[in-house]
C-alpha positions as a Python dict, from the first residue, in 0.01 Angstrom:
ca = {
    (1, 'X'): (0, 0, 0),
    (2, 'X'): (-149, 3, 350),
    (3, 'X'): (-561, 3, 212),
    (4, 'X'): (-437, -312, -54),
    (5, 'X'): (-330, -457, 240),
    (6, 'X'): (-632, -350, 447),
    (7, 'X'): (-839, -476, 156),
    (8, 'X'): (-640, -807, 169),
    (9, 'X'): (-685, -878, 515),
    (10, 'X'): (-1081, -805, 470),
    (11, 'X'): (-1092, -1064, 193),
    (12, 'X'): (-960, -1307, 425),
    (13, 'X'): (-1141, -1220, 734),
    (14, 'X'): (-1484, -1177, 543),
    (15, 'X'): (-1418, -1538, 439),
    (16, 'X'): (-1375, -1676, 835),
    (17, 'X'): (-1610, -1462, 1043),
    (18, 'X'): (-1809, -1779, 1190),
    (19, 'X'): (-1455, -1890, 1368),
    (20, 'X'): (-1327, -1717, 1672),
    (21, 'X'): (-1411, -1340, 1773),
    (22, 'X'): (-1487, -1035, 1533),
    (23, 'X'): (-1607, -681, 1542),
    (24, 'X'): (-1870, -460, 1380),
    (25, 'X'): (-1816, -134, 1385),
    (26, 'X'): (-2040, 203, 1308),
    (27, 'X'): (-1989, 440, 1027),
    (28, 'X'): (-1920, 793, 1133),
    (29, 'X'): (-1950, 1070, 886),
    (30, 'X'): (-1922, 1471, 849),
    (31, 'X'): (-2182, 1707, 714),
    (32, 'X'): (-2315, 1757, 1075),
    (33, 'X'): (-2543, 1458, 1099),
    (34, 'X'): (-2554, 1255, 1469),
    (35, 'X'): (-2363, 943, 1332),
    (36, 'X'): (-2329, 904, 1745),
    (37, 'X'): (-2727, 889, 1764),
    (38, 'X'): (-2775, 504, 1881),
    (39, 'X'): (-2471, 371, 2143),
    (40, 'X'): (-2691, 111, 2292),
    (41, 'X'): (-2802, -16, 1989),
    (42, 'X'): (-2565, -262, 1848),
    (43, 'X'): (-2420, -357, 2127),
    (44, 'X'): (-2760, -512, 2213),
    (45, 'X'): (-2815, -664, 1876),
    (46, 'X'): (-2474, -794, 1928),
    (47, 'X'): (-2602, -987, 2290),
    (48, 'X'): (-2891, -1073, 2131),
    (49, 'X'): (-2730, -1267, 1828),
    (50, 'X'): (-2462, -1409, 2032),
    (51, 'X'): (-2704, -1542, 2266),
    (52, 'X'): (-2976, -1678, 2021),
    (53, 'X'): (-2784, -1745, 1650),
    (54, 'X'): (-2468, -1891, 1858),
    (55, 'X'): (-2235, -1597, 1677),
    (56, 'X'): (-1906, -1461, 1809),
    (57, 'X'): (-1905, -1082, 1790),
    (58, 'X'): (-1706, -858, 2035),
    (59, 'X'): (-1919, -617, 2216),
    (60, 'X'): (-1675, -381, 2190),
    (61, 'X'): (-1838, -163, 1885),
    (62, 'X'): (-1591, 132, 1753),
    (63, 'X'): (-1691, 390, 1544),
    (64, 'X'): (-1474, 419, 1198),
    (65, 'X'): (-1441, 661, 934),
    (66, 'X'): (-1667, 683, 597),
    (67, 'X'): (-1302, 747, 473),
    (68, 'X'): (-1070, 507, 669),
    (69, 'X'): (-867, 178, 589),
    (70, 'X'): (-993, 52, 930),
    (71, 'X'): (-1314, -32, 800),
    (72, 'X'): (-1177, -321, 581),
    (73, 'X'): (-1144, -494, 938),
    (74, 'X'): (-1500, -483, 995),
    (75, 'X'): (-1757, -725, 791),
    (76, 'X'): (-2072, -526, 876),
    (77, 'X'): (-2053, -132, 895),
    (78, 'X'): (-2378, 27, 1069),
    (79, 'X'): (-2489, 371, 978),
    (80, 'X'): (-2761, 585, 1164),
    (81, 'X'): (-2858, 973, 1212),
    (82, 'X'): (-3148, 1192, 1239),
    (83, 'X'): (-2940, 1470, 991),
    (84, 'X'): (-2677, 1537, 747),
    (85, 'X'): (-2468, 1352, 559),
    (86, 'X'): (-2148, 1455, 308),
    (87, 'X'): (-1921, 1228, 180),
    (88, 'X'): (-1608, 1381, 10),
    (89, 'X'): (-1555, 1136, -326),
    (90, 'X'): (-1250, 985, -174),
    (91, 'X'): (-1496, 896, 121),
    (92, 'X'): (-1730, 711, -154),
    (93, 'X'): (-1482, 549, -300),
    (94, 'X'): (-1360, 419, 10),
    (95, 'X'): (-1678, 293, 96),
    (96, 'X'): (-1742, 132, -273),
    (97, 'X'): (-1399, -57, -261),
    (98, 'X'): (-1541, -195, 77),
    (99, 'X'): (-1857, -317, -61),
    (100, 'X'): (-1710, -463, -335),
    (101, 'X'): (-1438, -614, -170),
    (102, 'X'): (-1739, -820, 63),
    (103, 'X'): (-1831, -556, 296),
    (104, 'X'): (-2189, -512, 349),
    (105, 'X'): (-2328, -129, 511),
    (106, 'X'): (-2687, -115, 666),
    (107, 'X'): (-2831, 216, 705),
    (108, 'X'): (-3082, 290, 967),
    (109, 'X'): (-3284, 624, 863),
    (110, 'X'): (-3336, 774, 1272),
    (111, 'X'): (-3608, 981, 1099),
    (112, 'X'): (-3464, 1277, 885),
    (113, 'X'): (-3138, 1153, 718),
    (114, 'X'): (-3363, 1014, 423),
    (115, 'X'): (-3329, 1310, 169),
    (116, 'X'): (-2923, 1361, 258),
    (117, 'X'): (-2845, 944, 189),
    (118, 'X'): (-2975, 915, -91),
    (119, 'X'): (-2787, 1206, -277),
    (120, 'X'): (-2437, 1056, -122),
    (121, 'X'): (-2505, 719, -198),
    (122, 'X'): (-2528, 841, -552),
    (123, 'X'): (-2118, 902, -536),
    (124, 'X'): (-2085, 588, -382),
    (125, 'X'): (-2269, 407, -673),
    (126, 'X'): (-2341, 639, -951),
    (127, 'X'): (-2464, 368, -1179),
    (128, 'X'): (-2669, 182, -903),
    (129, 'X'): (-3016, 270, -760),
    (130, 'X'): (-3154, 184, -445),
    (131, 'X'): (-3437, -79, -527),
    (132, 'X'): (-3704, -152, -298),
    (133, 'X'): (-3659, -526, -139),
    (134, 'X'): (-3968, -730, -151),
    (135, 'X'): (-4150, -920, 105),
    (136, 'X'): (-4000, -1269, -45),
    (137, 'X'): (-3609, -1132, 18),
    (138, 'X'): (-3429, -1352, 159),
    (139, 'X'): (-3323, -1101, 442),
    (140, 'X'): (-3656, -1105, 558),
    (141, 'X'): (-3633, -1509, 582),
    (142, 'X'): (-3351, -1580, 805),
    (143, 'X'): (-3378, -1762, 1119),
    (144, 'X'): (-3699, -1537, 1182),
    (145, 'X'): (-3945, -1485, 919),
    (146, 'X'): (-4102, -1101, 803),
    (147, 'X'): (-4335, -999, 556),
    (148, 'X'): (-4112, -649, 519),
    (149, 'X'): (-3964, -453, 766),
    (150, 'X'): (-4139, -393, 1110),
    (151, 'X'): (-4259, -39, 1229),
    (152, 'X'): (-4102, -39, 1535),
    (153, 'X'): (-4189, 438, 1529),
    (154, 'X'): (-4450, 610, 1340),
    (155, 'X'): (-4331, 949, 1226),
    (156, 'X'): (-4489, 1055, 922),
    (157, 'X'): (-4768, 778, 877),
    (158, 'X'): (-4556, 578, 613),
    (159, 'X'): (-4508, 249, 555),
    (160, 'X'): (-4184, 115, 666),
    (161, 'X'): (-3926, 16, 304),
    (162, 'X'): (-3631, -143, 299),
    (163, 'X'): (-3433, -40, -20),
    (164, 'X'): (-3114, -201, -97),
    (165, 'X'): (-2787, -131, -362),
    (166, 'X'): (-2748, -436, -567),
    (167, 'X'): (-2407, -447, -756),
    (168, 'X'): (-2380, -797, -992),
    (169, 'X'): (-2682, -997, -813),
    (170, 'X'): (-2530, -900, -434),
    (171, 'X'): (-2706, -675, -222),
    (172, 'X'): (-2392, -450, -86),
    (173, 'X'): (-2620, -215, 97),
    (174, 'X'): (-2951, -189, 281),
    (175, 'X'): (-3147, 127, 377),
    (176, 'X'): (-3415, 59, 595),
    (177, 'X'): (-3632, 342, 627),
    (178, 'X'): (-3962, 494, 799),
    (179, 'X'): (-3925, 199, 1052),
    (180, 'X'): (-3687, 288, 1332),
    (181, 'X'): (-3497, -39, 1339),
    (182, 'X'): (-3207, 64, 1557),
    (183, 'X'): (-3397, 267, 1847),
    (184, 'X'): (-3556, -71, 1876),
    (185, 'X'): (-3199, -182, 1970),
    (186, 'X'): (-3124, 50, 2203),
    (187, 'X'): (-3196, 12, 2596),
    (188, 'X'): (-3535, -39, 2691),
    (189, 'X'): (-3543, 320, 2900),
    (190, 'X'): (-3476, 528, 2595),
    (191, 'X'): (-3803, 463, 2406),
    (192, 'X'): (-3978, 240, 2619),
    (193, 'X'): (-4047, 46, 2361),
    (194, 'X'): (-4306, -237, 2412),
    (195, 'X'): (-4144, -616, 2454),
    (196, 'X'): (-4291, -701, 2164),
    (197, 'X'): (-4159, -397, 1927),
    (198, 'X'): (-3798, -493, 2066),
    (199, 'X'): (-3800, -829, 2035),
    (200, 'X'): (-3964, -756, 1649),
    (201, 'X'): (-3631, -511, 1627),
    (202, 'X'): (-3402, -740, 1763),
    (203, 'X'): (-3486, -1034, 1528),
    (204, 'X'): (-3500, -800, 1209),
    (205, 'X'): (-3136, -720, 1304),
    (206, 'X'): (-3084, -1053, 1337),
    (207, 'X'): (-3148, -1147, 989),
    (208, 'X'): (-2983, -875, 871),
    (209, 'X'): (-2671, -952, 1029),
    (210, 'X'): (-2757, -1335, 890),
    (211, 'X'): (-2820, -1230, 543),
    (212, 'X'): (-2469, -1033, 540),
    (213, 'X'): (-2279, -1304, 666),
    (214, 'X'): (-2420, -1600, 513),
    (215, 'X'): (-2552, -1496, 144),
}
């Protein structure tokens, strides 16, 4: 009774996120991976969409469970790690009842989670592949306009892909990978990251959080 009601609540919330004050929250997970990697991150894409696409997001950011009710009270889950991940199959249906039910996950690859993800995402959505999104997406065409994702860190010389889950013509799930995304969030002293490559970060988040709101 308490995750139909959890699930209820989402369905209404997901509904009215544009009025008043909500949350996002980031996904933490066992199998040993640094789910903690990134702390500055969203709460700077949070400043930076409040301030520039007029949205209402608390800065407060919590962390919530692959496997908890809680995250039916959040309308954008963030996910990011350099390592490991295991979800138990309670865990990935937990998560696919949240997609379904509106939620939408973005996974940041922090360089090394890339092999791990896509074996659990398999439980999550055994009958779904990640796709590759092209250039003409309509994430990539928010309020700022990409051709694909930007390379914000080389690692391994490859081109940066975003791949997304699509379930019934939604996309329920991005992976963005080989581009470093969310260290382009984080504080400017952690990387220090050009101007440019952080505002290039920033706005890709942006759309992202745009596209899962709006589409």
């Amino acid at each position: 009774m308490k995750k139909i009601l959890a699930i209820v609540f989402a369905l209404c919330s997901f509904g009215t996120f544009a009025q008043g004050t909500y949350q996002l929250a980031v996904l933490k997970y066992n199998g040993g991976g640094d789910y903690y990697a990134n702390p500055t991150a969203l709460p700077n894409l949070i400043q930076f969409c409040n301030s520039n696409l007029g949205t209402s997001i608390s800065k407060d950011v919590p962390y919530v469970e692959a496997g908890s009710p809680e995250i039916f009270a959040y309308p954008l889950v963030h996910m990011t790690g350099h390592g490991n991940v295991v979800f138990s199959m309670a865990e990935a249906e937990n998560l696919r009842t949240y997609m379904l039910g509106g939620g939408f996950l973005h996974i940041d690859d922090n360089y090394g989670m890339d092999q791990f993800i896509r074996t659990e995402l398999k439980k999550v959505f055994p009958n779904n592949d990640l796709v590759e999104l092209p250039f003409n997406h309509p994430i990539f065409h928010q309020k700022y306009n990409f051709n694909g994702l930007p390379k914000i860190h080389e690692h391994d010389g490859k081109r940066p892909q975003a791949f997304g889950i699509i379930v019934e013509g939604r996309l329920v799930c991005l992976y963005t990978y080989e581009t470093d995304l969310s260290d382009g969030w984080k504080d400017k002293e952690v990387h220090n990251d050009s101007e440019e490559k952080r505002k290039m970060a920033l706005q890709m988040g942006a759309n992202i959080l745009m596209y899962a709101f709006f589409n």
